[in-house]
N, C-alpha and C positions, 0 to 999 in steps of 0.2 A: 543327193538330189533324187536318185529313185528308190529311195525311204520314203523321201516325205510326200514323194508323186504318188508311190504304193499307199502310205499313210492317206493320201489325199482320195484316194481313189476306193479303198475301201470305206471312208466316209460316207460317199457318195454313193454305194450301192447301198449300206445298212437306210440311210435316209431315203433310200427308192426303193426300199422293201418294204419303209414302214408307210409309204404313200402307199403303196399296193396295197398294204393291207387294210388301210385307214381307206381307202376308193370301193376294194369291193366286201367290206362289212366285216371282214375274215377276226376271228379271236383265235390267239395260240389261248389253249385249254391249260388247269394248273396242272401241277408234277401229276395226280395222277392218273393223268389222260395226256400227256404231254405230248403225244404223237400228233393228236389231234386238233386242229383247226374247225372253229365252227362259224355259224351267222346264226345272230336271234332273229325270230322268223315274230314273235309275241311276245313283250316283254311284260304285256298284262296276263300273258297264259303261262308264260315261261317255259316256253319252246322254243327249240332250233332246228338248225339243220347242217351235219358233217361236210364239210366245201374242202378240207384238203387233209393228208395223212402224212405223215414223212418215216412213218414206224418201217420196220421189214420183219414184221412178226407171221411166223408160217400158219398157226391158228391166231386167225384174226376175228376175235371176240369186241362187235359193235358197243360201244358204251349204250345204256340206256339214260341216263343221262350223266351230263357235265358240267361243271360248277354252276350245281342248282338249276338246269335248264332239261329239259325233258326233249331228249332227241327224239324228231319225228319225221326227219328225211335225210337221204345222200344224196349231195348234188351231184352234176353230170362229171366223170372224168375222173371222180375222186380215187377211186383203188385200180385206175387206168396203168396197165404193163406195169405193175409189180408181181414180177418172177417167187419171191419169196410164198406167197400165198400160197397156201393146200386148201386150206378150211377155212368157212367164214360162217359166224350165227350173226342173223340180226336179230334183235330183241323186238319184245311185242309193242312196245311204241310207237317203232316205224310204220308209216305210213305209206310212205311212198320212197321208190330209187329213181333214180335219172337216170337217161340214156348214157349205155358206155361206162357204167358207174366201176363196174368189174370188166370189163373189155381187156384182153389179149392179156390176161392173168395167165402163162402161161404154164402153173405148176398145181392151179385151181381143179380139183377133186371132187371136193365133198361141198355143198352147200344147205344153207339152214335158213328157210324163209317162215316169217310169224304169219299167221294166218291175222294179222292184223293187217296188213297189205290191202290198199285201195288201190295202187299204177305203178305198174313196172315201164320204167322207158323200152326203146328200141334198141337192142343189141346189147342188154346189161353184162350176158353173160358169155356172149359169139368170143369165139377164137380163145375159149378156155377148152382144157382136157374133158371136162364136167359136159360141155355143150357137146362134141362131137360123140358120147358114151352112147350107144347107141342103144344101150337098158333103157338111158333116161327119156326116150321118144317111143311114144305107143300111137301107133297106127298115122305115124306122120304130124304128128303133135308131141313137141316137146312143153312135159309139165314139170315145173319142183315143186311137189308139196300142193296146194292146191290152187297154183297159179297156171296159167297156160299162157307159158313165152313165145313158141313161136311155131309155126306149122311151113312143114316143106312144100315147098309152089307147085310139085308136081300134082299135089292131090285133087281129085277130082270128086264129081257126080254130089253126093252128098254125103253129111260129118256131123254128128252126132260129141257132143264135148261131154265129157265124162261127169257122172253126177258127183256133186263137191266143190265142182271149180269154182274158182272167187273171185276171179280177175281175168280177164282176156288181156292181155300186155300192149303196148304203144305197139303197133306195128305186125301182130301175128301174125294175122291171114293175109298182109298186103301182098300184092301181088302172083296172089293165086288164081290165077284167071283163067284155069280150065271146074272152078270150085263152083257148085251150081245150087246149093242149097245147104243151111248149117242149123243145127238146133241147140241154142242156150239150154242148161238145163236150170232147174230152178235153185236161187244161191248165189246164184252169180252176182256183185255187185258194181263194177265199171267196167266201161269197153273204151281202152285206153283210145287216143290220138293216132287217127289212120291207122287201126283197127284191121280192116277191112278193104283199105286202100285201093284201088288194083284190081279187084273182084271183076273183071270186065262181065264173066257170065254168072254172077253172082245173082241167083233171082227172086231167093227168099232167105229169111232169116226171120228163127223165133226168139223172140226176147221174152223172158219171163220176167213178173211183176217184181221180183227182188231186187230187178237195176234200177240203180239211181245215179250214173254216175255215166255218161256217154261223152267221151270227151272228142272237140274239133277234129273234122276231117274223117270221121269213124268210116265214113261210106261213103270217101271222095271216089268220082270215077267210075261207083256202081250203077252203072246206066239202065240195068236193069233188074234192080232191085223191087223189092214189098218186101217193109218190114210189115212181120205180125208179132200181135201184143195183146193185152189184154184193155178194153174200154178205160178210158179213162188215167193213164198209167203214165209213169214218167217216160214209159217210151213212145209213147204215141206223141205227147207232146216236145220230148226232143227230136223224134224224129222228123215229125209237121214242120218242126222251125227249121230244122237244116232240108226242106221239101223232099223230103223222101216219104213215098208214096206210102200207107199205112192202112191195113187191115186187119179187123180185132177179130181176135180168135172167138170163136163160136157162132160169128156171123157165116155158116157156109151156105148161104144165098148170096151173100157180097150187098146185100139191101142198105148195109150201113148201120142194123139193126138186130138184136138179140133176143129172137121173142121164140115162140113157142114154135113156130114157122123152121125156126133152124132146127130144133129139139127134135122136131120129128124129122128132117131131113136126116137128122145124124140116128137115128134109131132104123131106119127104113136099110140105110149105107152097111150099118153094122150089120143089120140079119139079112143082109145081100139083096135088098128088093130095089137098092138105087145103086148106080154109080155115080162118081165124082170125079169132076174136074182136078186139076192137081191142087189150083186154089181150092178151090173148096173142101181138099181132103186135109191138106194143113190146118186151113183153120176149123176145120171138126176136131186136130188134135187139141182137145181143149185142156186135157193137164200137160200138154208139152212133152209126151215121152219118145216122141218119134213113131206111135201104134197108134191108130183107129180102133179102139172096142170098148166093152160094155163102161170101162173107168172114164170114160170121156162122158159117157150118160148119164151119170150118177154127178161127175162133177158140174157139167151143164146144168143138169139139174136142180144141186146144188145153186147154185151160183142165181139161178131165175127164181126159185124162191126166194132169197133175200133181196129180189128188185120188186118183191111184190109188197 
């Protein structure tokens, strides 16, 4: 009788595993990706995306793709507290990780990100060995490679991001709320989901024309924020639609306008005959380097010939 109860009873999990995996999309991968569990994301692009692993391999080399499907993300949770981990490379297909993807890895080292990365989630890499290296944090911002995951709350006054970045992470600057001013450099392509969150004294931020990719909630909470950006940009217009206030670089009259009026304001500022308000000295930084001088002239310049 407890044969056939046992016999009965693993029945009944295999046929509740194979609901689970028939509910949420999951493929076990063939032999040689066997570890691996996917979801087709496109089966007219034939892409996927890695939703679960059961391997315990200490270098963990991401497929770039699996029977015939071209991996292009890791859902959330998926290499979540496995101890075995040291190394991980993702391949340059991936697009995107989910929050917690690598969370409390806790023998995680060395990590390998493609610069084909558009959104790293929140906490991908927290409560790994790799996360607390205190090599891998330069001036209160932790980067891998040329992503920026996440910045410690205590920084303050103003933060310049290193030129190269490509991604600001789901979550970096949130709740940095003694942080009062930050410069994109240019390159940068997404500012992941609550971003910025928290920023309570948050009151400027440069977005350069390279982002196309602002995702919900960037600057919940920044009550006193201006974004500056260039006329006409994807940032002006995601920032309008989520109403955050919006000021394009090279207007330093604030008139709303980019004419010859600013060009000499920012020539007078440079050879010391004007001063400037703090708005009007940002947006004078008209290539974005974080300096007011003569390369701001030349790019204004620049930039007003081609509206003629």
């Amino acid at each position: 009788m407890k044969n056939r109860a046992k016999s009965m009873l693993s029945v009944f999990l295999v046929i509740l595993m194979m609901f689970s995996v028939i509910q949420t999309g999951k493929i076990k991968s063939s032999a040689d990706f066997s570890k691996f569990y996917y979801s087709v994301i496109s089966e007219e692009e034939k892409t996927c995306i890695i939703t679960e692993y059961d391997g315990n391999a200490t270098e963990l080399i991401v497929p770039s793709q699996i029977d015939g499907y071209t991996v292009t993300g890791i859902a959330k949770y998926v290499f979540c507290n496995f101890s075995s981990i040291e190394s991980v490379t993702i391949p340059d297909t991936v697009t995107r990780i989910d929050r917690y993807a690598f969370y409390y890895c806790e023998s995680l080292t060395d990590v390998n990100l493609p610069d084909s990365l558009t959104y790293i989630g929140d906490h991908v890499f927290e409560q790994t060995p790799f996360y607390y290296t205190e090599s891998n944090w330069e001036n209160g911002l932790l980067y891998i490679g040329n992503h920026l995951i996440e910045a410690k709350t205590s920084l303050s006054g103003t933060y310049i991001v290193k030129p190269g970045t490509k991604t600001i992470a789901e979550g970096a600057f949130g709740g940095c709320n003694l942080l009062e001013r930050v410069i994109l450099p240019e390159g940068v392509v997404t500012i992941g989901t609550s971003a910025f969150s928290m920023c309570e004294s948050l009151k400027s931020i440069v977005i350069p024309s390279s982002v196309s990719g602002i995702w919900d909630y960037a600057f919940q909470n920044c009550d006193n924020l201006t974004v500056y950006g260039y006329s006409g940009s994807y940032a002006q217009t995601q920032t309008e639609k989520y109403g955050v206030p919006f000021s394009a670089m090279g207007d330093t009259d604030s008139d709303g306008e980019i004419n010859s009026n600013d060009y000499a304001m920012l020539k007078e500022y440079v050879t010391c005959q004007r001063t400037f308000t703090e708005e009007s000295r940002i947006a004078a930084d008209y290539n974005g380097d974080g300096t007011v001088d003569a390369f701001d002239i030349i790019a204004l310049d620049v930039y007003l010939h081609t509206q003629l």
